[in-house]
CHARMM internal coordinates of N, CA and C (Angstrom, degrees):
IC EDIT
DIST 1 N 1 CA 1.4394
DIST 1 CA 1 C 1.5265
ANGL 1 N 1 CA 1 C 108.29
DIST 1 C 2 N 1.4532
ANGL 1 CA 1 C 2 N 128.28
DIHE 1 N 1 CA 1 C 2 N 115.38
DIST 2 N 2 CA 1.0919
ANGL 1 C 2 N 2 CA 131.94
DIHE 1 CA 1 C 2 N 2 CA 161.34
DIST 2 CA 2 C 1.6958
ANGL 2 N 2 CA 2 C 113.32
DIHE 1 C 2 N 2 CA 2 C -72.85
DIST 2 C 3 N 1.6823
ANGL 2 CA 2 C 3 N 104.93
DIHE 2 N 2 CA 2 C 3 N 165.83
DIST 3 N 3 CA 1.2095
ANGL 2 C 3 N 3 CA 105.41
DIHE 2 CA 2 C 3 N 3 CA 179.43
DIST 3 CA 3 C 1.2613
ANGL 3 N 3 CA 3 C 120.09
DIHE 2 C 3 N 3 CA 3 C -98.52
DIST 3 C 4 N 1.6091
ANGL 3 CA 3 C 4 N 120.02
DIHE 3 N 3 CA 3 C 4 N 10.86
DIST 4 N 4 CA 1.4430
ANGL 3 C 4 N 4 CA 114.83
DIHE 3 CA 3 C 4 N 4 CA -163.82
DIST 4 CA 4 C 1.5984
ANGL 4 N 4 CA 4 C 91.08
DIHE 3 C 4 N 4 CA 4 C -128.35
DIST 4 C 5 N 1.5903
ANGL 4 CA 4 C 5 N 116.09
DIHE 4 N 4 CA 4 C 5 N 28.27
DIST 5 N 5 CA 1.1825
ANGL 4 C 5 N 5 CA 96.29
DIHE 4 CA 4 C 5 N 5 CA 149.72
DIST 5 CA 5 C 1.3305
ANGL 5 N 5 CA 5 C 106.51
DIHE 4 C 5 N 5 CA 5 C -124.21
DIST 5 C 6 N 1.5536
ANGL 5 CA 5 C 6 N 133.98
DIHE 5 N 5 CA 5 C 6 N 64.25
DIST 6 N 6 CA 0.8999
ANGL 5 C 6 N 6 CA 113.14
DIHE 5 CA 5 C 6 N 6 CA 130.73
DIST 6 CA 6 C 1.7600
ANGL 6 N 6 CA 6 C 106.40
DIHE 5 C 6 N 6 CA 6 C -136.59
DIST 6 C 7 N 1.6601
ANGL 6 CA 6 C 7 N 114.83
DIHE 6 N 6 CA 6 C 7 N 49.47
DIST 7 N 7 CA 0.8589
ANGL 6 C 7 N 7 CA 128.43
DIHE 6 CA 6 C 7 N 7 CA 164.47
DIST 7 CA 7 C 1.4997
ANGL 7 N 7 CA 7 C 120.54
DIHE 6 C 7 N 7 CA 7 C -87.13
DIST 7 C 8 N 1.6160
ANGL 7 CA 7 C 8 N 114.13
DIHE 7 N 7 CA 7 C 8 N 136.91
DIST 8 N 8 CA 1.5990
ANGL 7 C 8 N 8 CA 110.54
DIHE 7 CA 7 C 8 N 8 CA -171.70
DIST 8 CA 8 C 1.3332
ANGL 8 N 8 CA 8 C 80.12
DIHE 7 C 8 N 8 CA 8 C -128.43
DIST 8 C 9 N 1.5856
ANGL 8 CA 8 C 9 N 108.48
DIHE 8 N 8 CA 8 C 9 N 135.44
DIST 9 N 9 CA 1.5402
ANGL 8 C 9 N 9 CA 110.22
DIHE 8 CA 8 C 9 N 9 CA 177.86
DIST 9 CA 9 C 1.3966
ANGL 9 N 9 CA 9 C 93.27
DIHE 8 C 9 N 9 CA 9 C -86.51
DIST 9 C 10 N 1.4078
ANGL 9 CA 9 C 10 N 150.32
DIHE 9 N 9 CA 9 C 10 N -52.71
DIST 10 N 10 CA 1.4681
ANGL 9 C 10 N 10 CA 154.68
DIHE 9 CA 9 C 10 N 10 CA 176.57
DIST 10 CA 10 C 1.8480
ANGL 10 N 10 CA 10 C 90.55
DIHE 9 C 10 N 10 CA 10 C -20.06
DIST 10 C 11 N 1.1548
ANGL 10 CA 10 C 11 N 127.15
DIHE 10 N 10 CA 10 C 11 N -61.85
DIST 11 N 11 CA 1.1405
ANGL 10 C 11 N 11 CA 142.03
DIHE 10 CA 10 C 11 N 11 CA -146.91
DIST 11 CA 11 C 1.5442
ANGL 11 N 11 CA 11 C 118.03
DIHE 10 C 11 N 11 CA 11 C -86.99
DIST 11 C 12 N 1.4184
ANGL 11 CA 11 C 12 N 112.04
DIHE 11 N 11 CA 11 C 12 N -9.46
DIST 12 N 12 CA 1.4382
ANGL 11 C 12 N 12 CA 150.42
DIHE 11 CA 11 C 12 N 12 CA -163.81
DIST 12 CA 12 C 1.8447
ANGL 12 N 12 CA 12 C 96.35
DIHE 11 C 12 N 12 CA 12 C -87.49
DIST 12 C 13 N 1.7010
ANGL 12 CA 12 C 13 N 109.70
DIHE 12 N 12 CA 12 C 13 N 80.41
DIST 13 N 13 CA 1.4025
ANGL 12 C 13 N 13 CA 104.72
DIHE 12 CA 12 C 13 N 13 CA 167.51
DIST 13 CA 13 C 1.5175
ANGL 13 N 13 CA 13 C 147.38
DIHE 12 C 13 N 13 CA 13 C -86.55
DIST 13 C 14 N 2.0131
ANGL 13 CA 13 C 14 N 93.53
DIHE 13 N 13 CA 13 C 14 N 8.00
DIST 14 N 14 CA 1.2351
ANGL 13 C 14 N 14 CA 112.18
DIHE 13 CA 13 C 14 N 14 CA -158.21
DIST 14 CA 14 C 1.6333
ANGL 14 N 14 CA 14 C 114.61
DIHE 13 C 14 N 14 CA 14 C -57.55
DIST 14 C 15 N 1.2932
ANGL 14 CA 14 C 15 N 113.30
DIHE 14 N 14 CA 14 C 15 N -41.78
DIST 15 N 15 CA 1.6364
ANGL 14 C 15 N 15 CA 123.09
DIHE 14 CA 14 C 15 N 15 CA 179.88
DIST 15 CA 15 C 1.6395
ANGL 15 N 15 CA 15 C 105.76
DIHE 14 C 15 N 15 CA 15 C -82.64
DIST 15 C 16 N 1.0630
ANGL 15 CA 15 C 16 N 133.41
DIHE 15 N 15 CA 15 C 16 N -13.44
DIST 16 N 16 CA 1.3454
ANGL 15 C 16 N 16 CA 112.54
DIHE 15 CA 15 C 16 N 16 CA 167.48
DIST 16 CA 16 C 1.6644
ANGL 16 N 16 CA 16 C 128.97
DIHE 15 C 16 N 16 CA 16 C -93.12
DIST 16 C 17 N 1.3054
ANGL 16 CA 16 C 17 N 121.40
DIHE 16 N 16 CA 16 C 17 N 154.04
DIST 17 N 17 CA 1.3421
ANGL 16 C 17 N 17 CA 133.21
DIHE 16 CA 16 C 17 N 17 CA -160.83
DIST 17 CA 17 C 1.6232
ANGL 17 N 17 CA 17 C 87.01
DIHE 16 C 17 N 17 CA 17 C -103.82
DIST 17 C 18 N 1.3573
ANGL 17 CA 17 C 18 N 109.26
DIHE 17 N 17 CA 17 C 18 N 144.20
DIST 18 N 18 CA 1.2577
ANGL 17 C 18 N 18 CA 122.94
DIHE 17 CA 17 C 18 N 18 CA 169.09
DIST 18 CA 18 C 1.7227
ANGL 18 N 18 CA 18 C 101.44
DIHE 17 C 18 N 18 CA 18 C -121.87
DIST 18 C 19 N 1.5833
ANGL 18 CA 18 C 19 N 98.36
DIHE 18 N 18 CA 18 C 19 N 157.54
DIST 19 N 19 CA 1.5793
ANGL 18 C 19 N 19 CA 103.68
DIHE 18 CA 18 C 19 N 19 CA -172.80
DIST 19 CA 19 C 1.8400
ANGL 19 N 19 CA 19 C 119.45
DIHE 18 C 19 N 19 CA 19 C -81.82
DIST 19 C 20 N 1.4612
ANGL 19 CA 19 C 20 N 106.04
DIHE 19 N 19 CA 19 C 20 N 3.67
DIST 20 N 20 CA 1.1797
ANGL 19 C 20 N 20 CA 114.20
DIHE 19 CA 19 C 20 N 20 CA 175.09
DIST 20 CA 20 C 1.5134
ANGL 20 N 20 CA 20 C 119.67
DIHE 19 C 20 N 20 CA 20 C -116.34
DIST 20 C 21 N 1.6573
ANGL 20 CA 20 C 21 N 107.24
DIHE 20 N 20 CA 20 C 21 N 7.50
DIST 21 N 21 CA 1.4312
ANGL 20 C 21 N 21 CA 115.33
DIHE 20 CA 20 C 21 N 21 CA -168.52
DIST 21 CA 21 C 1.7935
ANGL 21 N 21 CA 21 C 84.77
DIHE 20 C 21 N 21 CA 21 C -95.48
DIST 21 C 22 N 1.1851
ANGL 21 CA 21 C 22 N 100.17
DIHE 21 N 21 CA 21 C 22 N 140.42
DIST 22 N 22 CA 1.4615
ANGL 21 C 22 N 22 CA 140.58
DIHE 21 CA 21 C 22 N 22 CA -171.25
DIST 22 CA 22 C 2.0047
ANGL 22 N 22 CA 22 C 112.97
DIHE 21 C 22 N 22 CA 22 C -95.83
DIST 22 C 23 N 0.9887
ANGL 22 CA 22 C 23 N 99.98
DIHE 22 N 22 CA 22 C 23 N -32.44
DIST 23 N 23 CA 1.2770
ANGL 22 C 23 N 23 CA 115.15
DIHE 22 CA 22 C 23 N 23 CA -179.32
DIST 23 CA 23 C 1.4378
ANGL 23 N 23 CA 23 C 126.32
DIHE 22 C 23 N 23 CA 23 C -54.53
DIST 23 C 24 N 1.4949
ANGL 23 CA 23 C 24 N 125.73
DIHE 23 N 23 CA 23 C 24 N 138.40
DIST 24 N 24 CA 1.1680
ANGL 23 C 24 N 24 CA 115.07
DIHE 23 CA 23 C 24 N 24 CA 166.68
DIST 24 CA 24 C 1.4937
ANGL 24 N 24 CA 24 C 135.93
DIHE 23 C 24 N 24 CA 24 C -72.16
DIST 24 C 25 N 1.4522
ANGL 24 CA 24 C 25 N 147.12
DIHE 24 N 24 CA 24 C 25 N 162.67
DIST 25 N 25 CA 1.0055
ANGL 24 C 25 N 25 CA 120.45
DIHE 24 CA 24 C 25 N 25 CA -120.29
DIST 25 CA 25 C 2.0593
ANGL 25 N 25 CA 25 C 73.58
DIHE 24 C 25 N 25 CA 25 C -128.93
DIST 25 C 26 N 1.3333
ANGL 25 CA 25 C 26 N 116.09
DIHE 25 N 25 CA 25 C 26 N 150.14
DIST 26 N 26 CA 1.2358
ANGL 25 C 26 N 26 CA 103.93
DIHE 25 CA 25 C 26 N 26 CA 170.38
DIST 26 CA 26 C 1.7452
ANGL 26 N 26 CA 26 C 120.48
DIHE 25 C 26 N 26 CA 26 C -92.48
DIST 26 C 27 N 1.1762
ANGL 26 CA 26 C 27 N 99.98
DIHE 26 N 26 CA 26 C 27 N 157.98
DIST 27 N 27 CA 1.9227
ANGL 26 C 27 N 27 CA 86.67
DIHE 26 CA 26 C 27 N 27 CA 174.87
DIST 27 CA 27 C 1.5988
ANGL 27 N 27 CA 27 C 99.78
DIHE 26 C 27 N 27 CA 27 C -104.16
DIST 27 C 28 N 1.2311
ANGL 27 CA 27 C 28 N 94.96
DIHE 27 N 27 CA 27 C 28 N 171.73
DIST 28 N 28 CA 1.7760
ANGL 27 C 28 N 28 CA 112.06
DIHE 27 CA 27 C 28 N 28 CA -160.58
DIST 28 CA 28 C 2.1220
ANGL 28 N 28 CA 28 C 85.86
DIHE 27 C 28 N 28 CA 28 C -110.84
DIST 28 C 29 N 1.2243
ANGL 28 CA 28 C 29 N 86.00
DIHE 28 N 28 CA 28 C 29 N 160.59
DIST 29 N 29 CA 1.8719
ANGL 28 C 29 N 29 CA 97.72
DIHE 28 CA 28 C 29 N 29 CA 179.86
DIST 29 CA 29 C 1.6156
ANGL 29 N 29 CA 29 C 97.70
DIHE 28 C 29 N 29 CA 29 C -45.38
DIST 29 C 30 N 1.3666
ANGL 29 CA 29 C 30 N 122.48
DIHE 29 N 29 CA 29 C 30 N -62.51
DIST 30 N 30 CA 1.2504
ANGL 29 C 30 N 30 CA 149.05
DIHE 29 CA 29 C 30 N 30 CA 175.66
DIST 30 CA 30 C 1.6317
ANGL 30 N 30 CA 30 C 92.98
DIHE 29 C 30 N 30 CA 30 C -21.91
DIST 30 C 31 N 1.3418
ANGL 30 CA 30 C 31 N 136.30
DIHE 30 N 30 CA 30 C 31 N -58.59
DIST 31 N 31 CA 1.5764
ANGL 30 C 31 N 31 CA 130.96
DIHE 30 CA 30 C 31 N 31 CA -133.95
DIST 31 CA 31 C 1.6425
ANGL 31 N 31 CA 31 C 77.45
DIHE 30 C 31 N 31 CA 31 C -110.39
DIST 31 C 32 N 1.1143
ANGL 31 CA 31 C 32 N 142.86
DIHE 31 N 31 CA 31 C 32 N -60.02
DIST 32 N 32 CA 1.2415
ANGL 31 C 32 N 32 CA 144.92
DIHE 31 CA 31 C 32 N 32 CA 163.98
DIST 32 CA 32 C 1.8831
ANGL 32 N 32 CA 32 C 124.36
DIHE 31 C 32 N 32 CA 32 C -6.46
DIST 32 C 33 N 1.5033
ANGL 32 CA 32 C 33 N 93.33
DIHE 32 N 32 CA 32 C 33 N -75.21
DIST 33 N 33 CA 1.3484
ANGL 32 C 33 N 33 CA 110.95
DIHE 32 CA 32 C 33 N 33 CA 168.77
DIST 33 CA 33 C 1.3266
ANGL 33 N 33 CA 33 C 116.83
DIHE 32 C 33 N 33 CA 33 C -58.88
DIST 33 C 34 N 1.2165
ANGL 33 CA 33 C 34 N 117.90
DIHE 33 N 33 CA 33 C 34 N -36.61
DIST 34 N 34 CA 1.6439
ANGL 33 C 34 N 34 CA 108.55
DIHE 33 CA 33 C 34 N 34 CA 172.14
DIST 34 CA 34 C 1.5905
ANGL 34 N 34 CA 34 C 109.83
DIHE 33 C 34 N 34 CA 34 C -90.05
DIST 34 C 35 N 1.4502
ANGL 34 CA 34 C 35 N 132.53
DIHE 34 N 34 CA 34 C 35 N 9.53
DIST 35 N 35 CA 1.1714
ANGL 34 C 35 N 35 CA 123.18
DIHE 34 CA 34 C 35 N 35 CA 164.19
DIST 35 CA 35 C 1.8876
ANGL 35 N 35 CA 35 C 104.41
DIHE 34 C 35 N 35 CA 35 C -76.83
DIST 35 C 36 N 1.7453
ANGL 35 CA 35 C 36 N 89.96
DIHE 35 N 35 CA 35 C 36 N -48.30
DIST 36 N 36 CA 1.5492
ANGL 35 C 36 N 36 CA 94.92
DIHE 35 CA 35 C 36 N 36 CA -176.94
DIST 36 CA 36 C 1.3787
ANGL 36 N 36 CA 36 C 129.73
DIHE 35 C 36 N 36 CA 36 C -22.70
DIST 36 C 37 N 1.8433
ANGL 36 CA 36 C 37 N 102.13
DIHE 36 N 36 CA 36 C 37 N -68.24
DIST 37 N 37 CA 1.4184
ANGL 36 C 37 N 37 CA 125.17
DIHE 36 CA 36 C 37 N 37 CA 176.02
DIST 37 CA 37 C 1.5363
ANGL 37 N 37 CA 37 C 114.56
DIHE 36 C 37 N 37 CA 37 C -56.42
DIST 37 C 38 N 1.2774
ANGL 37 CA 37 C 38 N 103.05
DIHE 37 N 37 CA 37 C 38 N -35.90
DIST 38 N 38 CA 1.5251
ANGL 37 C 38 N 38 CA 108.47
DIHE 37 CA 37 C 38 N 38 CA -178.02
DIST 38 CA 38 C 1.8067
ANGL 38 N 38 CA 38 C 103.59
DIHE 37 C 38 N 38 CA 38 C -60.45
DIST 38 C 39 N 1.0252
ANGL 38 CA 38 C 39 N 113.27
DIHE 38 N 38 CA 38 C 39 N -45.58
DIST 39 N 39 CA 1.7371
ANGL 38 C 39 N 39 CA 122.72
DIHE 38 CA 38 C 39 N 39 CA 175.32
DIST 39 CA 39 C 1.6035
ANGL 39 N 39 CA 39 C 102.23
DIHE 38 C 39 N 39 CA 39 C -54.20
DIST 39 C 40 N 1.4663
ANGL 39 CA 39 C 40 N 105.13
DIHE 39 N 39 CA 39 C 40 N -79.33
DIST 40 N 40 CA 1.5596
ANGL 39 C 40 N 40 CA 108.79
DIHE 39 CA 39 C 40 N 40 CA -176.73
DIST 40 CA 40 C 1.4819
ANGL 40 N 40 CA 40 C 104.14
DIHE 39 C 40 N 40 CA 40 C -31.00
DIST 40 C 41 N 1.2897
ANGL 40 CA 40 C 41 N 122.91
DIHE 40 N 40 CA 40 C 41 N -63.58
DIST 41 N 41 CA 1.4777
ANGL 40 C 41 N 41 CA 132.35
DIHE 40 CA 40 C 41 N 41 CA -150.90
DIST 41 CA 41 C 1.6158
ANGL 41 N 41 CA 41 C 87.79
DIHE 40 C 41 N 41 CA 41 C -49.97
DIST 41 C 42 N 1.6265
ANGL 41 CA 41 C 42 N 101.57
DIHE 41 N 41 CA 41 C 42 N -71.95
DIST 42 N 42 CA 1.3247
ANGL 41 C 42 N 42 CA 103.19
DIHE 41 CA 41 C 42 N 42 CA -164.53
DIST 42 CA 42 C 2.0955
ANGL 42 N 42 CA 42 C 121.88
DIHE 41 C 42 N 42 CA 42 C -51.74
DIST 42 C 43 N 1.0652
ANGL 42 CA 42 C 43 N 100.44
DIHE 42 N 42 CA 42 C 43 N -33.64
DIST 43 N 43 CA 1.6110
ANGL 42 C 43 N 43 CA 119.55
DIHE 42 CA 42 C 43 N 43 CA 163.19
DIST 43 CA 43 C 1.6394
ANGL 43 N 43 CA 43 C 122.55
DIHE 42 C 43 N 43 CA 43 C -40.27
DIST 43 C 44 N 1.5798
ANGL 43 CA 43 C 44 N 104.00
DIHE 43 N 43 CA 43 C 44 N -44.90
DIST 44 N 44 CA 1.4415
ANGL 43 C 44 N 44 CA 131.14
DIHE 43 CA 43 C 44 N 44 CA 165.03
DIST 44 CA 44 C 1.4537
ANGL 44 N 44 CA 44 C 92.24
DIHE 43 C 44 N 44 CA 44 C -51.06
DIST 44 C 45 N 1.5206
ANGL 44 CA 44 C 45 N 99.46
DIHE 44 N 44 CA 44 C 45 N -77.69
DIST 45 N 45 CA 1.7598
ANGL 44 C 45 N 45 CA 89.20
DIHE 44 CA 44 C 45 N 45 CA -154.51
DIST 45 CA 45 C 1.2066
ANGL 45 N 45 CA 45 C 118.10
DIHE 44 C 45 N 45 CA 45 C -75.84
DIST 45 C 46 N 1.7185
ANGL 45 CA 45 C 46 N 131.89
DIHE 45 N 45 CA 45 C 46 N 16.54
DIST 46 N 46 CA 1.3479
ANGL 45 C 46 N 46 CA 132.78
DIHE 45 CA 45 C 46 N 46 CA -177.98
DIST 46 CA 46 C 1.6389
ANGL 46 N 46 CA 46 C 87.03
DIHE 45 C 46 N 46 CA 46 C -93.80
DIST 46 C 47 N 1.0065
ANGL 46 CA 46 C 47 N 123.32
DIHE 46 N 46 CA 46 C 47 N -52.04
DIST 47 N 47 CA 1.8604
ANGL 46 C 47 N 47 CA 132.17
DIHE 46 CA 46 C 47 N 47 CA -178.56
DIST 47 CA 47 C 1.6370
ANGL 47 N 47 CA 47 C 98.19
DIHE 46 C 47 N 47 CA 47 C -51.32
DIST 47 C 48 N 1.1666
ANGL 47 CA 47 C 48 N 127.08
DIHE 47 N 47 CA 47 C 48 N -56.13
DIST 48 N 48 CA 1.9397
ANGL 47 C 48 N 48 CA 132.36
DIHE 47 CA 47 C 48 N 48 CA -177.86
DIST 48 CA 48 C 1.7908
ANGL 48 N 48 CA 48 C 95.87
DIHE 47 C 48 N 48 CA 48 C -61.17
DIST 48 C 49 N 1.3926
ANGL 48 CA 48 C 49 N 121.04
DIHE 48 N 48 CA 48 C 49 N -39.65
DIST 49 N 49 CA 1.4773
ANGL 48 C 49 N 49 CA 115.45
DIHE 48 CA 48 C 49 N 49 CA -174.24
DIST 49 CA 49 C 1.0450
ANGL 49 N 49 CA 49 C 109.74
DIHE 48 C 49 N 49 CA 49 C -66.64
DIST 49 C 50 N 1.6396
ANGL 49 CA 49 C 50 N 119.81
DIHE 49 N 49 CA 49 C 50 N -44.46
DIST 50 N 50 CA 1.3949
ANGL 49 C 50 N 50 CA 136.33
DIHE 49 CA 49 C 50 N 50 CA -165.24
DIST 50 CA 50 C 1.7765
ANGL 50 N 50 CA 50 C 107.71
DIHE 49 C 50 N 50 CA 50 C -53.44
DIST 50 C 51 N 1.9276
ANGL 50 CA 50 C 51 N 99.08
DIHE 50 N 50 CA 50 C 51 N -61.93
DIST 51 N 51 CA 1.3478
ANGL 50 C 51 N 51 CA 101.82
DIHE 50 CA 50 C 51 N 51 CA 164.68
DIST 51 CA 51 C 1.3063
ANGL 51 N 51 CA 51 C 130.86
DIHE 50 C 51 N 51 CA 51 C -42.23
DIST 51 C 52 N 1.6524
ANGL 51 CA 51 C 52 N 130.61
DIHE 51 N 51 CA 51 C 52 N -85.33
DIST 52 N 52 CA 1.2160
ANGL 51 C 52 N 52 CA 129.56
DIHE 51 CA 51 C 52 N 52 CA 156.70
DIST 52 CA 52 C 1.5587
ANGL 52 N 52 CA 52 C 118.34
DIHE 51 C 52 N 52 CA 52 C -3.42
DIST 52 C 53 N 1.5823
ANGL 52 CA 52 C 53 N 126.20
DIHE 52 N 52 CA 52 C 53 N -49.75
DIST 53 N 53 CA 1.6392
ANGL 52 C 53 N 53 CA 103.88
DIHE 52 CA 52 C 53 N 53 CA -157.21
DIST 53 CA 53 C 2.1885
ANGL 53 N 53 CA 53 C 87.60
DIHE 52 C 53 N 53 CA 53 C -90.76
DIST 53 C 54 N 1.4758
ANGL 53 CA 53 C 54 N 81.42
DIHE 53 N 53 CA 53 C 54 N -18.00
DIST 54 N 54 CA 1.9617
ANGL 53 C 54 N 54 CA 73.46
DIHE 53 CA 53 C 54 N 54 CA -171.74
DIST 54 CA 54 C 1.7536
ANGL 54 N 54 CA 54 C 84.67
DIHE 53 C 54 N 54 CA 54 C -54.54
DIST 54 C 55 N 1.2153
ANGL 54 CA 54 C 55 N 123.54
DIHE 54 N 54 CA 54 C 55 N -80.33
DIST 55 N 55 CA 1.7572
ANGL 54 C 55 N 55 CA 124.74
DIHE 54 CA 54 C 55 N 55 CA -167.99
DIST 55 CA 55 C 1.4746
ANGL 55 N 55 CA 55 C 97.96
DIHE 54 C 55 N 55 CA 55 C -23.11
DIST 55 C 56 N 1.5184
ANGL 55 CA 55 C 56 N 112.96
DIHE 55 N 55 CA 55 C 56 N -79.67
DIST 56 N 56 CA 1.6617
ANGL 55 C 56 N 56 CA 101.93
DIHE 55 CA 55 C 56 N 56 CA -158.97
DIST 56 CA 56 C 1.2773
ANGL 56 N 56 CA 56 C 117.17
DIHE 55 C 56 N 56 CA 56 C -54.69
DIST 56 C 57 N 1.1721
ANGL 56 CA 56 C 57 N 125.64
DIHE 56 N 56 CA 56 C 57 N -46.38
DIST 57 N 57 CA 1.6787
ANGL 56 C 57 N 57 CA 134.33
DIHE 56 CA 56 C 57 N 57 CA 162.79
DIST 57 CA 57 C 1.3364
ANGL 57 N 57 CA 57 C 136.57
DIHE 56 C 57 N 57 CA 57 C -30.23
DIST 57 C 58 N 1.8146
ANGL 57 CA 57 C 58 N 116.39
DIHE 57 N 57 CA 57 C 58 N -27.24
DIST 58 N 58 CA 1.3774
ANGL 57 C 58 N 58 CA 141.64
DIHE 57 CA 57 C 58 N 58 CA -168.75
DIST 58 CA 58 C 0.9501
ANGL 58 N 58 CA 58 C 118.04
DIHE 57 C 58 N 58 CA 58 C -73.11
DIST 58 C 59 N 1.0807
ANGL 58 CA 58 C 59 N 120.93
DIHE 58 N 58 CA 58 C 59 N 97.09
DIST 59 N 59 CA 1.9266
ANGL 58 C 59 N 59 CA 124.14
DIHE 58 CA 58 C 59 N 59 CA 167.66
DIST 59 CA 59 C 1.4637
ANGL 59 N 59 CA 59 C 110.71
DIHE 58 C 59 N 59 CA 59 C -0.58
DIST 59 C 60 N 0.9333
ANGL 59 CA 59 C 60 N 108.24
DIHE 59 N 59 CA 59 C 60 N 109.61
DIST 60 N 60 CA 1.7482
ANGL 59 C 60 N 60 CA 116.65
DIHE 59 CA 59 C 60 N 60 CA 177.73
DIST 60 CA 60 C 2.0541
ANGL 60 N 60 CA 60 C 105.98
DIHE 59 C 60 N 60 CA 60 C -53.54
DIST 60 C 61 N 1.6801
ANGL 60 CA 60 C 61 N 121.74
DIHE 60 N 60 CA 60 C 61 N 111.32
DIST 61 N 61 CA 0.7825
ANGL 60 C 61 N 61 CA 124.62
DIHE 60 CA 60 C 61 N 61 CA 169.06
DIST 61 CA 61 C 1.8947
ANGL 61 N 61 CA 61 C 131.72
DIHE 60 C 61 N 61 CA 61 C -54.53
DIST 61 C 62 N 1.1879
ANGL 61 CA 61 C 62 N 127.85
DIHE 61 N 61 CA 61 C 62 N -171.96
DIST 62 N 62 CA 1.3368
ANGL 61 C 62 N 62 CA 105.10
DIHE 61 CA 61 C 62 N 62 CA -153.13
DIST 62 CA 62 C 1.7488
ANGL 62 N 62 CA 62 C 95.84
DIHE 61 C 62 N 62 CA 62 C -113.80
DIST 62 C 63 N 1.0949
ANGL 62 CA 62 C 63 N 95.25
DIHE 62 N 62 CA 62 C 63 N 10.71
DIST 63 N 63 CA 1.5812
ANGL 62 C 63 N 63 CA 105.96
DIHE 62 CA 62 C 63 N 63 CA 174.69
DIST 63 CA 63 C 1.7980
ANGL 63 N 63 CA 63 C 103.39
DIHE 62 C 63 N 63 CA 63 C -101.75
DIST 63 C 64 N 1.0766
ANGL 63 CA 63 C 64 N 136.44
DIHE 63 N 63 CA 63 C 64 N -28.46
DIST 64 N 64 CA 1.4522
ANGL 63 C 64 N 64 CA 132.12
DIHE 63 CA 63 C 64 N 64 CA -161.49
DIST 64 CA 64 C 1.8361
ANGL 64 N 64 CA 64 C 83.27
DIHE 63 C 64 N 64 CA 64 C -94.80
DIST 64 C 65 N 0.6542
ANGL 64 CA 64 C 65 N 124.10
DIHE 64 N 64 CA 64 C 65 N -24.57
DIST 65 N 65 CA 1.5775
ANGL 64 C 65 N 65 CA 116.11
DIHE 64 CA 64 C 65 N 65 CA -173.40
DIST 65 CA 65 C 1.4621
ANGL 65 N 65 CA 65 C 109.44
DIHE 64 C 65 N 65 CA 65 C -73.37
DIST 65 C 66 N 1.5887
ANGL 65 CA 65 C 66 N 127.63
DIHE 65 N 65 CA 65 C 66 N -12.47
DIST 66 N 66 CA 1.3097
ANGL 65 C 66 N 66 CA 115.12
DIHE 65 CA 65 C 66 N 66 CA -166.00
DIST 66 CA 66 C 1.7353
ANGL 66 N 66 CA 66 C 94.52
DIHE 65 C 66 N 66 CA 66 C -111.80
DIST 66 C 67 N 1.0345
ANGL 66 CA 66 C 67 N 126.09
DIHE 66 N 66 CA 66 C 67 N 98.38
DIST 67 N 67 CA 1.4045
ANGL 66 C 67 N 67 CA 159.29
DIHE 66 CA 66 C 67 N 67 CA 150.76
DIST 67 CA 67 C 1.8248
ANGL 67 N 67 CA 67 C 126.00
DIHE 66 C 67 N 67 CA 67 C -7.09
END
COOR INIT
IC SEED 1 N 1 CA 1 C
IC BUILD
């Protein structure tokens, strides 16, 4: 006796969400990997912000002061 005959794919509820299921939902590799990059990316530009406000922020040197 195999086990995949008494499989009915019609009958197969594992991938669907019902409106009373409570559960959290899993992510697939797919939703994962683009959270990743989404972090890095944003990580990048907290490090590029970081730079920039150190420059504008910096005690004005004793050369930019003479006009």
């Amino acid at each position: 006796m195999r086990l995949d005959e008494f499989y009915e794919p019609e009958n197969d509820r594992a991938g669907r969400i019902m409106a009373n299921d409570t559960r959290k939902t899993r992510f697939t590799l797919k939703q994962l990997n683009k959270l990743r990059k989404v972090r890095e990316i944003a990580k990048a530009e907290a490090i590029e912000h970081a730079k920039f406000v150190k420059v504008m922020y910096a005690a004005p040197s004793e050369d930019d002061t003479a006009i």
